[in-house]
C-alpha positions in Angstrom: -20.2 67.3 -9.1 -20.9 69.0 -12.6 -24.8 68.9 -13.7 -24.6 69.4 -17.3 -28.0 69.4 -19.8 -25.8 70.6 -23.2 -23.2 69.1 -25.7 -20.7 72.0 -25.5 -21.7 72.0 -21.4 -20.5 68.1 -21.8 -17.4 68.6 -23.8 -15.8 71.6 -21.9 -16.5 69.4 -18.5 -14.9 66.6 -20.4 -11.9 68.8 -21.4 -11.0 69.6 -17.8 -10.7 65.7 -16.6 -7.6 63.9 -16.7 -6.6 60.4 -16.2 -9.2 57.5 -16.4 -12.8 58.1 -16.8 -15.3 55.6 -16.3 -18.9 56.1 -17.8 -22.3 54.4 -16.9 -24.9 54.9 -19.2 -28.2 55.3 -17.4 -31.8 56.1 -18.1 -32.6 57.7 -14.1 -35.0 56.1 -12.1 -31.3 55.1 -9.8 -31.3 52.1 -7.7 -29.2 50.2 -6.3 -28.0 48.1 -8.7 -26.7 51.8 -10.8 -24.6 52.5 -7.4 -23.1 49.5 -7.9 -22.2 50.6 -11.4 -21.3 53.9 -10.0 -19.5 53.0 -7.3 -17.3 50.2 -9.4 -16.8 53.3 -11.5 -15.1 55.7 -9.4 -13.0 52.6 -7.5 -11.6 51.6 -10.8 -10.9 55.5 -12.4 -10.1 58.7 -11.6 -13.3 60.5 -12.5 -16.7 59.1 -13.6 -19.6 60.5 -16.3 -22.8 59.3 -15.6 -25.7 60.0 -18.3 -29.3 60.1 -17.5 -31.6 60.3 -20.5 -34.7 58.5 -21.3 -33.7 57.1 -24.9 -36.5 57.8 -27.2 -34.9 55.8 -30.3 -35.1 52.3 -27.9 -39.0 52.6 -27.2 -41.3 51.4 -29.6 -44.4 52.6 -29.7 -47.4 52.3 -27.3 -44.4 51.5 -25.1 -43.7 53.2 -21.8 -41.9 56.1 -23.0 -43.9 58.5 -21.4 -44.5 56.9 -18.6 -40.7 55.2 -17.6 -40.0 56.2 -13.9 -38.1 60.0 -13.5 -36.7 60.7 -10.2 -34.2 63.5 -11.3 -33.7 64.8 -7.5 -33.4 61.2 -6.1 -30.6 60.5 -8.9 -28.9 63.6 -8.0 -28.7 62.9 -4.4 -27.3 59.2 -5.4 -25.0 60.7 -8.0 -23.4 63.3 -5.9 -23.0 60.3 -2.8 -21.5 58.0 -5.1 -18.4 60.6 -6.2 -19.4 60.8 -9.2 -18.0 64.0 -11.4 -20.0 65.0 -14.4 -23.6 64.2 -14.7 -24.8 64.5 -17.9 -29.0 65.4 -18.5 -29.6 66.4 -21.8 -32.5 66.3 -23.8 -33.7 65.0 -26.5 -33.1 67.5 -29.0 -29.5 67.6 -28.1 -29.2 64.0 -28.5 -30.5 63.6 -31.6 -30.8 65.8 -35.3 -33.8 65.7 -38.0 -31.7 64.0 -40.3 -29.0 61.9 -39.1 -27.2 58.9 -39.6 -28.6 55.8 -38.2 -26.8 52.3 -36.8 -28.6 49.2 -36.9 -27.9 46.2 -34.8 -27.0 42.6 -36.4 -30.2 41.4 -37.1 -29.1 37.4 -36.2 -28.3 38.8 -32.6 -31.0 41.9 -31.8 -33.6 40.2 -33.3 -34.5 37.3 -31.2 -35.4 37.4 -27.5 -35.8 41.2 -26.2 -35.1 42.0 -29.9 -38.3 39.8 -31.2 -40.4 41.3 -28.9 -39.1 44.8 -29.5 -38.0 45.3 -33.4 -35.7 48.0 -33.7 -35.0 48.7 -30.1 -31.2 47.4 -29.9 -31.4 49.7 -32.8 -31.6 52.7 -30.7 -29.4 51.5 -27.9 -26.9 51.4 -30.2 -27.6 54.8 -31.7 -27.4 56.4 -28.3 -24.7 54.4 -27.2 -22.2 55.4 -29.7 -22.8 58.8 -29.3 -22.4 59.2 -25.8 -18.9 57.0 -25.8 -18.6 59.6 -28.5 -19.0 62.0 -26.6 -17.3 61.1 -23.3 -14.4 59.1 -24.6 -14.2 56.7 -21.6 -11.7 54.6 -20.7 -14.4 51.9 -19.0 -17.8 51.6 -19.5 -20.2 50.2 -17.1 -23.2 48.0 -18.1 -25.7 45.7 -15.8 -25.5 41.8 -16.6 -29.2 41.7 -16.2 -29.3 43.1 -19.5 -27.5 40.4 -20.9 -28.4 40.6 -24.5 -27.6 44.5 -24.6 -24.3 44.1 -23.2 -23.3 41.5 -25.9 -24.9 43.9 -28.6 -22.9 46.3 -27.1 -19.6 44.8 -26.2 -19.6 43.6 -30.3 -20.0 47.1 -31.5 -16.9 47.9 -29.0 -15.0 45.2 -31.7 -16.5 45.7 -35.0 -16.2 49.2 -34.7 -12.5 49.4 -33.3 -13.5 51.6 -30.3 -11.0 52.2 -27.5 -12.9 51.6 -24.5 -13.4 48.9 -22.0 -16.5 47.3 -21.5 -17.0 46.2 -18.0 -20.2 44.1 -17.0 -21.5 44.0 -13.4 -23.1 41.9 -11.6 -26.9 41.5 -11.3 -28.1 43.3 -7.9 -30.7 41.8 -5.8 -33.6 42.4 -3.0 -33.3 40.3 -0.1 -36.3 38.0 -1.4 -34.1 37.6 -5.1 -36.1 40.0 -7.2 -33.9 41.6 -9.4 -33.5 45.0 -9.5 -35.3 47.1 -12.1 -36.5 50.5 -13.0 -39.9 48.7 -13.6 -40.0 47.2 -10.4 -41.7 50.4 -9.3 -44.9 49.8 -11.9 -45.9 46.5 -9.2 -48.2 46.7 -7.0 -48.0 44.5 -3.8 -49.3 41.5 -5.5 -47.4 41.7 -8.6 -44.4 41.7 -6.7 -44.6 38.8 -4.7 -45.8 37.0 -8.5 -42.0 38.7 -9.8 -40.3 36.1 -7.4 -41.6 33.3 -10.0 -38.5 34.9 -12.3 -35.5 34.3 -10.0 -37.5 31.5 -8.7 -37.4 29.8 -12.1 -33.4 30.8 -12.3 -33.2 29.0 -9.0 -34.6 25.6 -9.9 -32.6 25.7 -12.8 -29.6 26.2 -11.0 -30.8 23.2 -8.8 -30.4 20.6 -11.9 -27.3 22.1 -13.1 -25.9 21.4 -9.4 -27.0 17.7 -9.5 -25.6 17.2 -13.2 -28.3 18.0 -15.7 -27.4 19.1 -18.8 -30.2 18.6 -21.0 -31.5 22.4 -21.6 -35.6 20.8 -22.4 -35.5 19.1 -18.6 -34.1 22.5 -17.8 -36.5 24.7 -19.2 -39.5 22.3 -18.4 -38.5 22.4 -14.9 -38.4 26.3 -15.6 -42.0 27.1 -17.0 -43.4 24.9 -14.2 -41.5 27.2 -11.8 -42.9 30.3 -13.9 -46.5 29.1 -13.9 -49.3 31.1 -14.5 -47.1 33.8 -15.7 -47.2 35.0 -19.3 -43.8 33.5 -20.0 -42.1 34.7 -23.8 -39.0 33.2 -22.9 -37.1 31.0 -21.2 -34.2 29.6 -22.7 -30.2 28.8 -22.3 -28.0 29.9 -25.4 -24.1 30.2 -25.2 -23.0 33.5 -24.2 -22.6 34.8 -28.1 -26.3 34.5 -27.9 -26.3 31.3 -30.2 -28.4 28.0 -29.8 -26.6 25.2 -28.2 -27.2 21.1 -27.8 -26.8 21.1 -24.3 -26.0 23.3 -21.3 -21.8 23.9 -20.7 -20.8 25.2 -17.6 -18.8 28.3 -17.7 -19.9 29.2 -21.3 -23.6 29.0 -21.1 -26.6 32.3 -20.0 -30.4 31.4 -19.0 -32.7 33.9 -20.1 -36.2 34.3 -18.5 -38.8 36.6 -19.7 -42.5 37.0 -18.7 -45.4 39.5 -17.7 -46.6 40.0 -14.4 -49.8 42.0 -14.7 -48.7 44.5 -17.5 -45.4 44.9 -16.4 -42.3 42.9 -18.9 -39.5 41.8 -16.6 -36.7 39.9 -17.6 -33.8 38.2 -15.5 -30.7 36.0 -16.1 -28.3 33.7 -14.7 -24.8 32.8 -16.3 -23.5 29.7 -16.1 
């Protein structure tokens, strides 16, 4: 495996690959739901790119730019494991000029849900994005379902933009208890972590109603926030899966979004319908 920190370092290791690549897009911290991203990579192409760089353009600030969990030896160690080829660690000032273009998101879609909460941040995945498919030219692209609003954003750039590349989304990965997998995961302490089980809890009892016929998203979410309860929730809601409001739930075509705080710690978590 190539460890590369430069653009030219990037582009010459690029250069040298043929046949498929695969790219996934991380930000470090690695768990196990990246190596499933990895690992769906290098099944399904002949070489893999994985990124790790802490995005400065998607925090906003007093967020936890600073802070966000780095374990570059751990992600190494997983990347190397996984078969992955080129692993790409750049900084900042490589990323990103003094003056330069920008690329903002479509304000109907990145501005509600993780987008209300934090104005401007789809802004900067995009931004970062682009320039690492760019960059890599992939064939694929791996993104995390958990991070369902993204991955729209994301898969409607892919179209409006005319890019060659495949978006591929993957499933959410799960502890044994049903917590989903998250970078953040690591701020909980013990307590907080059993209170994180109120997310895919919620998810769970609204699965429960959709399995006995309900369709009515307020007996849905009502049953929700009950499950959620004394969390700080800022969302919990079912849309269609082009992020739009709907009159009632449709299997096969319909996403339910949870948000909420435990302690100071943001998690969010998903189910598709």
């Amino acid at each position: 495996m190539k460890i590369v920190h430069t653009l030219s370092e990037l582009i010459a290791a690029r250069a040298e690959l043929q046949g498929s690549v695969g790219l996934v897009p991380t930000m470090g911290a690695l768990h196990n739901g990246h190596l499933s991203l990895l690992q769906q990579s290098t099944a399904q192409n002949d070489h893999t790119i994985v990124s790790i760089f802490v995005n400065p353009t998607q925090f906003l600030p007093g967020e936890d730019l600073d802070k966000y969990p780095r374990k570059p030896e751990a992600d190494i160690k997983i990347c190397e494991l996984a078969g992955v080829d080129v692993l790409f660690m750049p900084r900042p000032e490589e990323m990103y000029a003094t003056i330069e273009p920008t690329i903002h998101a479509p304000s109907s879609k990145a501005y509600i849900l993780e987008g209300l909460a934090r104005p401007g941040h789809f802004d900067g995945v995009l931004r970062v994005v682009l320039k690492l498919f760019n960059l890599t030219k992939p064939t694929r692209a791996y993104f995390g379902k958990k991070d369902a609003q993204q991955l729209y954003l994301i898969q409607n750039m892919i179209t409006c933009l005319f890019l060659d590349i495949t978006i591929v989304p993957c499933e959410i990965i799960r502890e044994d208890d049903g917590l989903a997998l998250s970078s953040r995961n690591a701020y909980l302490n013990p307590e907080e972590r059993r209170e994180a089980l109120k997310l895919c809890e919620s998810l769970k009892c609204a699965t429960y109603l959709v399995m006995k016929g309900e369709r009515d998203i307020s007996v849905i979410q009502a049953a929700m926030l009950q499950a959620l309860k004394p969390l700080h929730v800022e969302y919990a809601v079912i849309l269609n899966r082009d992020f739009d409001t709907i009159p009632s739930l449709h299997v096969g075509h319909s996403i339910i979004l949870v948000c909420a705080k435990v302690g100071t710690t943001r998690l969010i978590d998903n189910l598709w319908i």
